[in-house]
C-alpha positions in Angstrom: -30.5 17.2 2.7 -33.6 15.3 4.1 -37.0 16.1 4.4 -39.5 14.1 6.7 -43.0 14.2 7.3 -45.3 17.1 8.7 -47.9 17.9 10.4 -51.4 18.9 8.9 -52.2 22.1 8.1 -56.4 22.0 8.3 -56.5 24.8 10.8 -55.3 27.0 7.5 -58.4 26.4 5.5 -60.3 29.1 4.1 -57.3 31.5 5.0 -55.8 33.8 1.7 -52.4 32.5 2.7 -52.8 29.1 2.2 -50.2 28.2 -0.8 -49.9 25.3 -1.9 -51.3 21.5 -2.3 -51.1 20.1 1.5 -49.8 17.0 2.7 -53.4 15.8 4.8 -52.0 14.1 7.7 -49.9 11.0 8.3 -50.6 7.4 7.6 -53.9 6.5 8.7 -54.8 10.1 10.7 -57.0 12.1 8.9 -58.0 15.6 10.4 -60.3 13.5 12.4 -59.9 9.7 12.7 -63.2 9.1 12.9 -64.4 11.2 10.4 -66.5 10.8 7.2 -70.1 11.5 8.1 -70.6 14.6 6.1 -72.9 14.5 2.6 -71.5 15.5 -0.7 -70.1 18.2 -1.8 -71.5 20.1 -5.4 -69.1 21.6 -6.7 -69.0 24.0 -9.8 -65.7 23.9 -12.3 -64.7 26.6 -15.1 -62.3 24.6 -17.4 -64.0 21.5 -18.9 -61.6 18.6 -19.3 -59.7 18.7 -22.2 -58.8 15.1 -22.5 -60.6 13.3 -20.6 -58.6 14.2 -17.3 -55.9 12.9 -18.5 -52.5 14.1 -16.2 -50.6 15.1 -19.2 -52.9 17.9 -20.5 -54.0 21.1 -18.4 -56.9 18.4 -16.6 -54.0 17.2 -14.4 -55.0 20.5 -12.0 -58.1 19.0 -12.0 -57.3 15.6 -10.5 -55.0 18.4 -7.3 -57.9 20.8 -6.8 -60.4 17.3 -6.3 -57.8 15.4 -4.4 -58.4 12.3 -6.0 -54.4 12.0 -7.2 -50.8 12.6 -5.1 -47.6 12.9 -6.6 -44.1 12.2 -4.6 -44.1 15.4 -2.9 -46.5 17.9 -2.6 -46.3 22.0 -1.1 -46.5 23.3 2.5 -48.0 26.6 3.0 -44.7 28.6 2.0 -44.2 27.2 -1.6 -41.7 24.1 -0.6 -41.4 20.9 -1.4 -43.6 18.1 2.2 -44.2 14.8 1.9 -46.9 12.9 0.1 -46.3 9.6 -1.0 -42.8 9.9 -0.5 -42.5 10.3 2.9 -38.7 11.2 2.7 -36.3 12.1 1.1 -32.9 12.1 0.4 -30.3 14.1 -2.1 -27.3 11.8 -3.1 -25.5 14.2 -5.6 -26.3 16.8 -7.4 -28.2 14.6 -10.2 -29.6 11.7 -7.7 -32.1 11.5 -5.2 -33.8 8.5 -3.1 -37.4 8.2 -2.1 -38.9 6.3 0.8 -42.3 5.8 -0.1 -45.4 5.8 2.7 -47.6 2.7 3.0 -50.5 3.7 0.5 -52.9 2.2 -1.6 -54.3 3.1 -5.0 -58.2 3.3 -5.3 -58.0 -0.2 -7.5 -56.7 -2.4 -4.1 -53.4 -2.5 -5.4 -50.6 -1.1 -3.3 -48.5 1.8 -4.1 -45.0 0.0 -4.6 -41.5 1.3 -6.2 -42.1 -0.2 -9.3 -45.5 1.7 -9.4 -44.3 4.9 -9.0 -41.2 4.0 -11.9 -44.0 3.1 -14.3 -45.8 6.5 -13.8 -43.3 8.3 -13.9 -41.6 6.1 -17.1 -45.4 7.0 -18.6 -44.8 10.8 -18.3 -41.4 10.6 -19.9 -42.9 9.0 -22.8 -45.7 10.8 -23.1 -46.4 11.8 -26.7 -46.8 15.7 -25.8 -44.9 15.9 -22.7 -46.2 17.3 -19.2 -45.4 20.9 -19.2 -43.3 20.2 -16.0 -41.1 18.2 -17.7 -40.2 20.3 -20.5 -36.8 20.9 -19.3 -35.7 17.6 -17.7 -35.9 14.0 -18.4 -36.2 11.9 -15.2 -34.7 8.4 -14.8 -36.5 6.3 -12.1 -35.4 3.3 -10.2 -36.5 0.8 -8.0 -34.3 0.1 -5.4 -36.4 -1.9 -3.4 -40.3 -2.3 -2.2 -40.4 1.5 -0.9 -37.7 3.2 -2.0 -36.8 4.9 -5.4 -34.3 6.8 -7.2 -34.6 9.8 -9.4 -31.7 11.0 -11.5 -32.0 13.8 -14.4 -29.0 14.1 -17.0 -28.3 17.4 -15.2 -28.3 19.1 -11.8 -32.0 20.0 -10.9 -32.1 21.6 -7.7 -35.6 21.6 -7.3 -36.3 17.8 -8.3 -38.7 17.6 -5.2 -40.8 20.6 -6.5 -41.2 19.0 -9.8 -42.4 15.8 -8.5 -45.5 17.7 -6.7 -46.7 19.1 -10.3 -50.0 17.5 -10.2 -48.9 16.1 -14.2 -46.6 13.9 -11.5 -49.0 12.3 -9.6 -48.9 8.7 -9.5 -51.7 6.6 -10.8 -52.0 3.0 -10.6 -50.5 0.8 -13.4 -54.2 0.5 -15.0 -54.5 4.0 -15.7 -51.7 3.4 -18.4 -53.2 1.7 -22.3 -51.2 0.8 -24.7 -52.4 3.6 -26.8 -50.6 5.9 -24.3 -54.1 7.5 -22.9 -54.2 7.7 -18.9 -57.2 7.2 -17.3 -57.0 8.6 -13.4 -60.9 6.9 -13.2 -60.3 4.7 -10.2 -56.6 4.5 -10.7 -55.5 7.4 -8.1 -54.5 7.7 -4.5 -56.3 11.1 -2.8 -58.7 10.6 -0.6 -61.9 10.9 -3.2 -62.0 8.6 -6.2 -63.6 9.6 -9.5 -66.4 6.7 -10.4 -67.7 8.8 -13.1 -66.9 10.5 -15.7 -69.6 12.0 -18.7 -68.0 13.7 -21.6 -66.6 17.4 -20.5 -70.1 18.2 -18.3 -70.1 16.5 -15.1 -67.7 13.3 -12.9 -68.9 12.0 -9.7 -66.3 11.1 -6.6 -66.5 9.1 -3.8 -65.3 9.2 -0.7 -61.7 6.3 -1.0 -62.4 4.6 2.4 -58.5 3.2 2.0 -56.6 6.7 2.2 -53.6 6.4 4.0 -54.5 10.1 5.0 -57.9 9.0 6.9 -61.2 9.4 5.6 -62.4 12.6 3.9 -65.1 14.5 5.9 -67.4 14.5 2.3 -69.0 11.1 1.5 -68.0 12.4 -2.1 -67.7 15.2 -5.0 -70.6 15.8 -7.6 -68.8 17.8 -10.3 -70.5 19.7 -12.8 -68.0 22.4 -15.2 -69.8 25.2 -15.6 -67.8 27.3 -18.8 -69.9 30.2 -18.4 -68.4 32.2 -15.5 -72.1 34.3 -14.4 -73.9 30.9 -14.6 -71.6 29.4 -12.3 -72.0 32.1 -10.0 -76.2 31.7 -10.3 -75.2 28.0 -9.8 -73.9 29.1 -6.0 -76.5 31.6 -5.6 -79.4 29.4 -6.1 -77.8 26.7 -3.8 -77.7 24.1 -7.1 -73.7 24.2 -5.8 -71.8 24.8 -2.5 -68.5 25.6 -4.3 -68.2 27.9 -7.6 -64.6 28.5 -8.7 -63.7 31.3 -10.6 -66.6 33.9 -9.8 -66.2 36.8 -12.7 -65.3 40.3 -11.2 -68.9 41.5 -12.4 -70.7 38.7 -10.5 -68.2 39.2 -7.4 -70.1 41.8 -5.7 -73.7 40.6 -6.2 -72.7 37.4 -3.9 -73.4 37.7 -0.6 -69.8 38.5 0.9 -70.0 35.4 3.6 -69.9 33.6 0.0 -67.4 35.9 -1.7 -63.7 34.9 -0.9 -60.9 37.3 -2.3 -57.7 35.1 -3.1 -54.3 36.4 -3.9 -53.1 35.3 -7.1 -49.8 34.0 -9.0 -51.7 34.3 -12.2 -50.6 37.0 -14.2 -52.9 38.2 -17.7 -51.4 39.3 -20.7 -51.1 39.4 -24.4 -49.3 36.9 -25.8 -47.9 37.5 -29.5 -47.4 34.9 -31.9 -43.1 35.4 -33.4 -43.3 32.2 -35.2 -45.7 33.4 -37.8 -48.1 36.0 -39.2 -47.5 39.3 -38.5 -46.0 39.9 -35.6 -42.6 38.0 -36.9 -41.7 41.4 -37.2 -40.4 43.0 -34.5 -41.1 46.5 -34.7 -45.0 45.5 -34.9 -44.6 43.4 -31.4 -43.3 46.5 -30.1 -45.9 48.9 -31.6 -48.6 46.6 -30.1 -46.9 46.2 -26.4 -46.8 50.5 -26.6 -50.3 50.2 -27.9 -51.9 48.2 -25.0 -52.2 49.9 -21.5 -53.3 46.9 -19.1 -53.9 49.6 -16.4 -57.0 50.2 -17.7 -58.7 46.9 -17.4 -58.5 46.9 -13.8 -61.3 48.7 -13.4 -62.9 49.0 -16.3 -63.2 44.8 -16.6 -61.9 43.3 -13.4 -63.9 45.7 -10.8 -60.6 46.4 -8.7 -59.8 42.6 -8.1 -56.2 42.8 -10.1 -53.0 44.5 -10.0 -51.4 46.9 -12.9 -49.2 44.5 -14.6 -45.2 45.3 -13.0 -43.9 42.1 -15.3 -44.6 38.2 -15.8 -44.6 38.0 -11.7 -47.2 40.2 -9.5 -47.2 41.1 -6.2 -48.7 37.6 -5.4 -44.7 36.5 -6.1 -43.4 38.0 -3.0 -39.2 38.3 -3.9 -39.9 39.6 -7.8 -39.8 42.7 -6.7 -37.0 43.3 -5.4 -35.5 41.1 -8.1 -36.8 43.1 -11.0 -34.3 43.5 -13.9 -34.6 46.6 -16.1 -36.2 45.3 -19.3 -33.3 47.2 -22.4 -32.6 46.5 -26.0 -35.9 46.0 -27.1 -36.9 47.0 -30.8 -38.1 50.6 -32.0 -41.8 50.6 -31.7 -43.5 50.9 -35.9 -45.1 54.1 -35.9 -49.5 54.4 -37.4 -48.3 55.0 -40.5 -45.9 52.2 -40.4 -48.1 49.9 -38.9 -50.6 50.4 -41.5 -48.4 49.8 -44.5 -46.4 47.0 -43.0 -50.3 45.5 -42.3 -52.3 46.2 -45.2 -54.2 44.2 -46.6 -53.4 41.6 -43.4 -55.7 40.8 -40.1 -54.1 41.1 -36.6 -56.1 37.4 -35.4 -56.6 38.5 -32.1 -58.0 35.1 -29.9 -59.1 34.9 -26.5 -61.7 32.4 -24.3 -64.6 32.3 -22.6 -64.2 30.5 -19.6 -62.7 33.4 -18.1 -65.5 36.0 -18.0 -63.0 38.8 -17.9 -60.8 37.9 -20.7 -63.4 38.5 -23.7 -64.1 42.1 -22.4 -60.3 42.3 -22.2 -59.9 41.4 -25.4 -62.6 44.0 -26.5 -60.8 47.0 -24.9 -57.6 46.1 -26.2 -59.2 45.6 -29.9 -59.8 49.2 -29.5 -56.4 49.7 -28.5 -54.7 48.2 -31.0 -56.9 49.7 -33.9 -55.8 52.8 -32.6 -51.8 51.6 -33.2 -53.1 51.3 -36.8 -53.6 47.7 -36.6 -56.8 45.9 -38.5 -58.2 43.4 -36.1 -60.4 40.4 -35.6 -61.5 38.6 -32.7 -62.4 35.1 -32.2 -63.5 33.9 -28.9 -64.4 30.3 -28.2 -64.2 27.9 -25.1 -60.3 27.3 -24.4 -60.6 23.3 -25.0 -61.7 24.4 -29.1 -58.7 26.5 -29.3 -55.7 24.8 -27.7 -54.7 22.9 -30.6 -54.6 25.8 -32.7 -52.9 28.2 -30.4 -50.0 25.7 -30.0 -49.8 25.2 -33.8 -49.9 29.0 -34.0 -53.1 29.8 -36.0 -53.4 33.1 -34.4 -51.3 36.1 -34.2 -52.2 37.1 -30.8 -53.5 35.6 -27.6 -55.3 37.5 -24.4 -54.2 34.9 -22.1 -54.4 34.1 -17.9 -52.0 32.1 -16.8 -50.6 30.6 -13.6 -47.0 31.5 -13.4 -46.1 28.8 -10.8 -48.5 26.1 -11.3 -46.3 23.7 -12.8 -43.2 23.3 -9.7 -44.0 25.8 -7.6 -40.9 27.5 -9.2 -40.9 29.6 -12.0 -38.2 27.7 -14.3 -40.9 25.5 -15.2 -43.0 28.2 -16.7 -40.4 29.9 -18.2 -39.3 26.4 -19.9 -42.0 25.8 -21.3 -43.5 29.0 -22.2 -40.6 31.1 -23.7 -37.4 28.3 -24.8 -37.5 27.4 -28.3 -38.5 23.9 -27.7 -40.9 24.8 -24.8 -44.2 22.3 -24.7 -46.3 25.6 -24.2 -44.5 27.7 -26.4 -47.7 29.5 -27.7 -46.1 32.5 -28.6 -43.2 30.5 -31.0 -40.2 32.4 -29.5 -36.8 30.8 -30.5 -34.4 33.4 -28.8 -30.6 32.2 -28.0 -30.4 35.3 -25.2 -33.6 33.4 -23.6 -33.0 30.1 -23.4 -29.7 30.2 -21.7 -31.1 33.0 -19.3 -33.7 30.2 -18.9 -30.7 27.8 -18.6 -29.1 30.0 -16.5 -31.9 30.1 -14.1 -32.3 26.3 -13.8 -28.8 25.2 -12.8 -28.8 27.5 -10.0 -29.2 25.6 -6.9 -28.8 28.8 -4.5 -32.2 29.6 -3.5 -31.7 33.5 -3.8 -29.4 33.9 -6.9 -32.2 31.3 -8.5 -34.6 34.1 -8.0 -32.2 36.9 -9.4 -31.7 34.7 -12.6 -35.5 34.2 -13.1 -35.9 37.7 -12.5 -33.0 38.0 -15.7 -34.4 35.8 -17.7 -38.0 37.2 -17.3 -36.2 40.6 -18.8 -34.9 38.9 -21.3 -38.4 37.8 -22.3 -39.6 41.2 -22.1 -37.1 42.6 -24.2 -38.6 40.0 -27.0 -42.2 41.7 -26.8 -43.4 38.0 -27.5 -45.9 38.9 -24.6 -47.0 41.7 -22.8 -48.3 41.4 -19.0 -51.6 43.3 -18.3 -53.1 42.9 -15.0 -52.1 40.3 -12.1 -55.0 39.0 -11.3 -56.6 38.4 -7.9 -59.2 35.1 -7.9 -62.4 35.1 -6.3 -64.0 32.1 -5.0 -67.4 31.4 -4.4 -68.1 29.4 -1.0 -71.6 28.8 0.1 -71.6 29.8 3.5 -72.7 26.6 5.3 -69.4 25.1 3.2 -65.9 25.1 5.6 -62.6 23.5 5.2 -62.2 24.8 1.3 -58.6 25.4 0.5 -57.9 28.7 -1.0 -54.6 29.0 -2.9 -52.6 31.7 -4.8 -51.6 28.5 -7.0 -54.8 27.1 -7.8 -54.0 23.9 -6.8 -55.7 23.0 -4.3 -60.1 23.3 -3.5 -60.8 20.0 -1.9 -59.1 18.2 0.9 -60.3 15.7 3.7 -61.3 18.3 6.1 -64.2 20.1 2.9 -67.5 19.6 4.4 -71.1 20.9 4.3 -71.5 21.8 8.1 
């Protein structure tokens, strides 16, 4: 099996369709060789960094959507695995595969070499809390030469050049890396715009990185400001203070002018995550009183103003063969009736969290309060920015979680999610689930190398999870994005991914 390089896919900008994190052009060959002349781009963020942009925490998307860093591989337009700064590759066995690296150079002068590319990814495996993409695999890297590396894992991993194009992959120069085992992509990546800047969790300036091996970028750079509060980004695009505005909140869609408004299909699926480590919901009857409780067909209109999907699973419609691989969900517990639920509860608070930089998800959280009283449940909510509450969601503080979540952000295939979401040692494991049943459906899934019966086990192992009521899906959301209209060449993907590439410009 060997993949070379493609071609560039600007003219799918600003389409719905566009799906992944593109490969710009080849060495040297922008979308215009001459390019570059453009001013800077404002652009408005919803997430503030978390750790200082650091590729191991949920800021790696960050350093993709900006283009400032590249893994091995990155994804075409249909969800597989093109060249980035591999510009080949090559599957030895089942266990092995060889890299030929491009000619590229990091945004310190150094060039990207073999050995540069084994200390990242060495860095990653250590990493004290492991990249979510790795939560299932350990990769060995070699150097075989200048440009060329090997990649083994312990077992078969049939989508090894999907995991490399995670954007926790992407391969930073050996500065980034202290002794301390923080990463700092500040100057240290390869994209075509290089962060110069960064202050606190509020705002990071880019420039334009003259020595891409992609060509120049159109922008001369990136002003970045994260915005948390989803109806101030949207003033932000309104009143021109920004050209870009991710995340626009359903209730703010329809008061931008629709030139501005851009409707994007999503893989990111909402739903209430319940905590069967601790608290309450240990008890199994309870997670089923509380998934018969909560009816996430009434959000769509209600909170999202028609921009999601009635929940069908942990896949939407946005996941095009889930459908038709959709395994009946059986053996799940005997729902706790009211009277039930209020003895087995008394005296005890259902801790019901959710965050704000996701308009929707507090107003969720609201209705499905309501919801769950009505089950005979006592709750309380606490709503804070998502970066104040990651630590204690992971050390399960809470007994339930209202919860947006990208189900194929990590690979580009759903293992990865699944891994690290619902096994027992999963790196995202918010909801504390240690079921044998799922983690070898999980298992299952990832040793299949045949691309269809892969998607038949997902589908299993995604009933299996059901079965657990460690999470119930609501709504599959659909993302809007707000574009100032004088603003082409934005990438809009079901994956979040990708924003900013070469070819983003202010006309």
């Amino acid at each position: 099996m060997r993949t070379t390089s493609r071609g560039l896919f600007a003219a799918l900008a600003l389409t719905p369709l566009l799906a992944g994190c593109f490969v710009s052009g080849e060495d040297g060959a922008g979308s215009d060789a001459g390019a570059g002349s453009a001013g800077r781009l404002k652009v408005a963020l919803a997430v503030p960094p978390v750790q200082a942009l650091s590729p191991y925490s949920n800021d790696a998307t960050v350093l993709s959507k900006l283009s400032v860093a590249e893994g091995l591989t990155a994804l075409d337009e249909d969800g597989a695995a093109a060249p980035a700064l591999a510009k080949s590759w090559t599957q030895v066995n089942s266990t092995t595969w060889t890299f030929e690296l491009r000619k590229a150079t990091f945004q310190d002068g150094t060039g990207v070499t073999a050995e540069s590319v084994v200390n990242a990814l060495d860095h990653a495996n250590a990493a004290e809390t492991k990249p979510r993409v790795l939560s299932d695999v350990t990769l060995t890297a070699r150097a075989e030469d200048a440009d060329t590396v090997t990649i083994s894992t312990k077992a078969a991993d049939p989508v090894l050049p999907l995991r490399l194009a995670s954007p926790a992959l992407g391969i930073l120069s050996p500065k980034a890396y202290a002794k301390d085992g923080t990463v700092s992509p500040v100057g240290t990546g390869t994209g075509p715009f290089e962060i110069t800047k960064l202050t606190g969790k509020t705002k990071a300036t880019l420039d334009r990185f003259d020595g891409y091996w992609g060509g120049k970028a159109e922008a001369s750079g990136i002003d970045v400001t994260w915005i948390a509060d989803g109806t101030a980004r949207a003033n932000a695009l309104r009143s021109g203070d920004v050209d870009i505005a991710e995340w626009i909140p359903t209730a703010q869609a329809e008061l931008l002018d629709e030139d501005t408004r851009h409707e994007v299909p999503s893989v990111r699926t909402d739903s209430l995550v319940l905590n069967t480590g601790s608290g309450i919901f240990t008890d199994g009857t309870l997670r089923a009183a509380a998934r018969e409780a909560v009816d996430g067909s009434a959000l769509v209109d209600s909170v999202f103003g028609g921009y999601a999907d009635p929940a069908q699973g942990l896949f939407g419609p946005a996941v095009s063969w889930a459908a038709d691989n959709r395994v009946d969900v059986t053996g799940r517990a005997e729902a706790a009736t009211t009277a039930q639920v209020k003895t087995k509860t008394k005296g005890k608070t259902l801790r019901l969290a959710t965050y704000t930089n996701r308009a929707e998800l507090p107003e969720a959280a609201t209705v499905l309060q309501q919801q769950l009283e009505k089950a005979g449940f006592t709750v309380k909510q606490d709503v804070r920015e998502y970066t104040q509450m990651e630590a204690d969601l992971l050390a399960g503080k809470y007994d339930a979680l209202v919860f947006s979540r990208v189900t194929l952000l990590d690979t580009g295939d759903a293992v990865a999610y699944l891994a690290s979401d619902y096994t027992s040692d999963g790196v995202y494991n918010i909801a504390g689930l240690k079921d044998a049943p799922v983690d070898q459906a999980i298992e299952a899934a990832a040793e299949e190398d045949d691309t269809a019966q892969r998607q038949q086990k997902i589908m299993k192992a995604e009933a299996e999870i059901l079965r657990t009521d460690a999470v119930v899906p609501l709504v599959h959301e659909k993302v809007v994005q707000g574009i100032g209209s004088d603003v082409e060449g934005v990438l809009l993907d079901p994956r979040e991914r990708s924003l900013v590439d070469i070819d983003t410009r202010v006309k």
